[in-house]
Every structure is written in structure tokens, then in C-alpha cells.
PyMOL commands that place a pseudoatom at each C-alpha (Angstrom):
pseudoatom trace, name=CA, resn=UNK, resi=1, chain=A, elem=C, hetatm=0, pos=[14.702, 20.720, 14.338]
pseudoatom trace, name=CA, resn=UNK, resi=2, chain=A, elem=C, hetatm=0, pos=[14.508, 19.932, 18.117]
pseudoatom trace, name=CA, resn=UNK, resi=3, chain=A, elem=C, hetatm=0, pos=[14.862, 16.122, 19.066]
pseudoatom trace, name=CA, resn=UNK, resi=4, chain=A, elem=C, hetatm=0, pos=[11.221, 16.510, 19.899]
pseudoatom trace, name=CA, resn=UNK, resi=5, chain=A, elem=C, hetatm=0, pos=[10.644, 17.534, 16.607]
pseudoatom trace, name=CA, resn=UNK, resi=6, chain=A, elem=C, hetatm=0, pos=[12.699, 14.300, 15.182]
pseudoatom trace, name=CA, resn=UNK, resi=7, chain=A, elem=C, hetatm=0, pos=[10.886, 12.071, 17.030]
pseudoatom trace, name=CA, resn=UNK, resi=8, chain=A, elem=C, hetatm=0, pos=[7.307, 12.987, 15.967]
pseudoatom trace, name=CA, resn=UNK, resi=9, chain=A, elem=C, hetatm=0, pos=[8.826, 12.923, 12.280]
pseudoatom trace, name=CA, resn=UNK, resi=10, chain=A, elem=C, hetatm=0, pos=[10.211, 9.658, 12.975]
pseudoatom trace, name=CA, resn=UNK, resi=11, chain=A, elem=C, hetatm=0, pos=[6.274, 8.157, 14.285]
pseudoatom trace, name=CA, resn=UNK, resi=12, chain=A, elem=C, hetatm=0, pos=[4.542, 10.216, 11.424]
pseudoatom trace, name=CA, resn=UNK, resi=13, chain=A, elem=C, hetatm=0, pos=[7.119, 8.288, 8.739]
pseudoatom trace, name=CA, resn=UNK, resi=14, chain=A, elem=C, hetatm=0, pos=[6.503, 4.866, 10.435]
pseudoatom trace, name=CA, resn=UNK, resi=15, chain=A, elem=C, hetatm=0, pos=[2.323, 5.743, 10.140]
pseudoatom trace, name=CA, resn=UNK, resi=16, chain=A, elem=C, hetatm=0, pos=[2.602, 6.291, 6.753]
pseudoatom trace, name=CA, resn=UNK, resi=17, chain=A, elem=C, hetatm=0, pos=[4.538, 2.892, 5.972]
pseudoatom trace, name=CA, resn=UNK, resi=18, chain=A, elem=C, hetatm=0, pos=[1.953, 1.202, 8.232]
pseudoatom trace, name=CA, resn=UNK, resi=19, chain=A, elem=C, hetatm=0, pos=[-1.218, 3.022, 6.483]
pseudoatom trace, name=CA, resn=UNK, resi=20, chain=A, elem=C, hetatm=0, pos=[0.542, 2.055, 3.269]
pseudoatom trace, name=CA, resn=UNK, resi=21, chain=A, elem=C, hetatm=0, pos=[0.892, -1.627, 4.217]
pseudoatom trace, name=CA, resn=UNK, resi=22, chain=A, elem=C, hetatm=0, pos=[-2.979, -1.904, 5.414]
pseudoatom trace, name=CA, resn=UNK, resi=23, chain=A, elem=C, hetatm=0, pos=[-4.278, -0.201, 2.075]
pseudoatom trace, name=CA, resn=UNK, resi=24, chain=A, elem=C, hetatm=0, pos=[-2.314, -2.358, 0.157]
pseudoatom trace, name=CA, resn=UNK, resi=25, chain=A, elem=C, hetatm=0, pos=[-3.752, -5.629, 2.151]
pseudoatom trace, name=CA, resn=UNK, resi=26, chain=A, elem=C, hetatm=0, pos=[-7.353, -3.876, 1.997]
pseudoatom trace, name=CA, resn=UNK, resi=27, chain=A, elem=C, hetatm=0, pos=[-7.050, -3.657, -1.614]
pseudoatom trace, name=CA, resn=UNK, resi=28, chain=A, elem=C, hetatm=0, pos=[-5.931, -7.791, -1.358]
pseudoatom trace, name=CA, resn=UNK, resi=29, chain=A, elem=C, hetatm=0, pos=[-8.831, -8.396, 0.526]
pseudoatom trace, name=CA, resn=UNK, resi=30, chain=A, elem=C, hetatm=0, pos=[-11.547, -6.113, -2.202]
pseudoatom trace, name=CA, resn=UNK, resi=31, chain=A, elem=C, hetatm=0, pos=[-9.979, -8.462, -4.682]
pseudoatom trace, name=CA, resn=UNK, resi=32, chain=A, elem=C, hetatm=0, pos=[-10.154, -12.000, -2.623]
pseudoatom trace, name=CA, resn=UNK, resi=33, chain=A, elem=C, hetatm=0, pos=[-13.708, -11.090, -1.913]
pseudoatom trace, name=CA, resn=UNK, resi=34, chain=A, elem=C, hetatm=0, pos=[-14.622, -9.796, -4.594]
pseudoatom trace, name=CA, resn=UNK, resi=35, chain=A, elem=C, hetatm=0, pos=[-13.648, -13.599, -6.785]
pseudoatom trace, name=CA, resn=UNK, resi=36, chain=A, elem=C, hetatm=0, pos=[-15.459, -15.454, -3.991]
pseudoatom trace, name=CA, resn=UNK, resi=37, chain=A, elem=C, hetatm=0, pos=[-18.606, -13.693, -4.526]
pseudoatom trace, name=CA, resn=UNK, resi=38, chain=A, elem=C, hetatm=0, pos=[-18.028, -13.459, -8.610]
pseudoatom trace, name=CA, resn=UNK, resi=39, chain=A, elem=C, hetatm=0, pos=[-15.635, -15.828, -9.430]
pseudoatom trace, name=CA, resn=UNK, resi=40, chain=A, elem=C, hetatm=0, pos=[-13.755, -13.602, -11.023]
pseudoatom trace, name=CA, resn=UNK, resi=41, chain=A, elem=C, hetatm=0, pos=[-11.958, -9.858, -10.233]
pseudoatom trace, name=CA, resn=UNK, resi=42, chain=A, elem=C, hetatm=0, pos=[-13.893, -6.983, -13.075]
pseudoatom trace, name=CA, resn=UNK, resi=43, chain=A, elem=C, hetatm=0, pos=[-11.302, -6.510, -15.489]
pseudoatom trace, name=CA, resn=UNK, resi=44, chain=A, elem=C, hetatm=0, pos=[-11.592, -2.585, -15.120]
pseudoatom trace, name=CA, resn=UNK, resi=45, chain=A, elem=C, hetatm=0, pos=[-10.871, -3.086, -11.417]
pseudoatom trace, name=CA, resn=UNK, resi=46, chain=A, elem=C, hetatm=0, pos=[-7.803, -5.147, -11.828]
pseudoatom trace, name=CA, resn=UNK, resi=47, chain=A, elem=C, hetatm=0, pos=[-6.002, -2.383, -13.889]
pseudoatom trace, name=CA, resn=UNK, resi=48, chain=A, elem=C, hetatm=0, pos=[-6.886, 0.606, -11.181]
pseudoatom trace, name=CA, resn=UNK, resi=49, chain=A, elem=C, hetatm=0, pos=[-6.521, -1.873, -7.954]
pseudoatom trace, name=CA, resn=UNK, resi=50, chain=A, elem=C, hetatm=0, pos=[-3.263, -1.488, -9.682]
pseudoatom trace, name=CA, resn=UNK, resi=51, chain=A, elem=C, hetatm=0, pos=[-2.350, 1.792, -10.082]
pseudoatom trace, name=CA, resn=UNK, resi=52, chain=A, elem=C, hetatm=0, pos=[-3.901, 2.616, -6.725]
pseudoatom trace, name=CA, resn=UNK, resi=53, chain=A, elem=C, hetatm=0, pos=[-0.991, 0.290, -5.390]
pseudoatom trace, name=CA, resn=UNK, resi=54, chain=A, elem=C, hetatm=0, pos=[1.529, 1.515, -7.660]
pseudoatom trace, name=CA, resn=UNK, resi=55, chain=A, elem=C, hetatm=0, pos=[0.440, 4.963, -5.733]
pseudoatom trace, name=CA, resn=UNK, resi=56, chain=A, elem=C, hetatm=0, pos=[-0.060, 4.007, -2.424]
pseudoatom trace, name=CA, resn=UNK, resi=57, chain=A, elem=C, hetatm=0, pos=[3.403, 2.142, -3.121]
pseudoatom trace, name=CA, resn=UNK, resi=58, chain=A, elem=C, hetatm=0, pos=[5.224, 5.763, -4.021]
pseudoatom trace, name=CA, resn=UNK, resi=59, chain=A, elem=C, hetatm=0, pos=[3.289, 7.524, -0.765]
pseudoatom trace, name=CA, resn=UNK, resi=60, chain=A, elem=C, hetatm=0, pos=[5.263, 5.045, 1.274]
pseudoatom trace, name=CA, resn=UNK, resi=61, chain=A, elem=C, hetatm=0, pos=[8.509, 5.058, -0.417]
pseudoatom trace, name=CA, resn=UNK, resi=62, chain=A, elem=C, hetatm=0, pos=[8.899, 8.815, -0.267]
pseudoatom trace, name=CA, resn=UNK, resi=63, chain=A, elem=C, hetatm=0, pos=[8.825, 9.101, 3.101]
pseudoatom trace, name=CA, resn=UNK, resi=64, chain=A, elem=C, hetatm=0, pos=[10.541, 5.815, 4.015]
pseudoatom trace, name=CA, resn=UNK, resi=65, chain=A, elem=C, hetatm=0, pos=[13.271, 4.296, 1.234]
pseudoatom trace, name=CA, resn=UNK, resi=66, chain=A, elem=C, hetatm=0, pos=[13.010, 0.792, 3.032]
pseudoatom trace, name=CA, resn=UNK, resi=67, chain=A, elem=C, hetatm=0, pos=[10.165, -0.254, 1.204]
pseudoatom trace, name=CA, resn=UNK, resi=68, chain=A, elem=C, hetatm=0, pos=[10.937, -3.155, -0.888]
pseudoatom trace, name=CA, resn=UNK, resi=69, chain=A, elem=C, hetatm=0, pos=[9.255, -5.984, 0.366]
pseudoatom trace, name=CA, resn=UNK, resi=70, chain=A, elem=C, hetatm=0, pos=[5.960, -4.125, 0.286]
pseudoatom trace, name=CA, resn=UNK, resi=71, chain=A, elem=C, hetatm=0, pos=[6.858, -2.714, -3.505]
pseudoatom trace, name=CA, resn=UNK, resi=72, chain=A, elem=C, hetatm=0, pos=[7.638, -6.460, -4.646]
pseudoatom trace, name=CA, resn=UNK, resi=73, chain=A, elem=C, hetatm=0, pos=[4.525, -8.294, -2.537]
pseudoatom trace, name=CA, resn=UNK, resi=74, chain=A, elem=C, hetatm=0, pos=[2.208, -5.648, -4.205]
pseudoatom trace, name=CA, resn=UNK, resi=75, chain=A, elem=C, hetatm=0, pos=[3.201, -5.322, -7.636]
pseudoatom trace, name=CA, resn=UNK, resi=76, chain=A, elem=C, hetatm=0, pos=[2.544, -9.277, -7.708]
pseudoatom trace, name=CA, resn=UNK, resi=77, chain=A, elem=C, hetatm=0, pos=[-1.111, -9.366, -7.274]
pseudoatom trace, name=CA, resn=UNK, resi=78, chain=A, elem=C, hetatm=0, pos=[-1.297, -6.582, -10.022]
for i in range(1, 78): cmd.bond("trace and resi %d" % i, "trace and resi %d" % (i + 1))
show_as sticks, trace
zoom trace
């Protein structure tokens, strides 16, 4: 692999931390608006809001092992 070659790898690893980081928040944000409106978050989206961060959470850590502060702010809301 060429240093070019590094380099792009390098940007595509920090885009998938970053995507990883606003689908997590966007998620956040379903729920937050979601118990404004209702007053409460559906039960049955709680548990997959949850499992879609749990997989969003693995997407990111895969490519990038220094992911712990958005694996422990995450797994919190769940």
C-alpha cells in the first residue's frame, strides 16, 4: 500500500467513527423527540434503538479500536 493509499484509509476510518457518532446522536434525538411529543419512548423502540447502537457501536469499533467513550455514552441511554 502506497502512502497515498494510507492516507485515504486513514480519512475513510475517521468517516466511519464520525458517521458512527452522528447515528448514535440521531438515534438520541428520535428518542428525546419522540418523549416530548408522547411522553414516553414505545417500549418496542427502546429495545431496537438499542441494538441498532449496539451495531452501529461494532461498525465503528472495527475499523477504529479507540472507541470507548462513544461505546460507554451509548450503551447508557439503552
Amino acid at each position: 500500500m502506497n502512502e497515498n493509499q494510507a492516507d485515504i484509509l486513514e480519512i475513510i476510518k475517521d468517516l466511519v467513527k464520525i458517521n458512527s457518532i452522528i447515528a448514535t446522536e440521531l438515534i438520541q434525538l428520535v428518542e428525546n423527540s419522540s418523549s416530548q411529543l408522547r411522553g414516553e419512548i414505545p417500549d418496542s423502540c427502546i429495545g431496537q434503538h438499542l441494538e441498532l447502537r449496539k451495531d452501529i457501536i461494532s461498525i465503528a469499533e472495527k475499523w477504529n479500536p479507540d472507541c470507548q467513550v462513544l461505546r460507554e455514552h451509548n450503551l447508557k441511554h439503552g
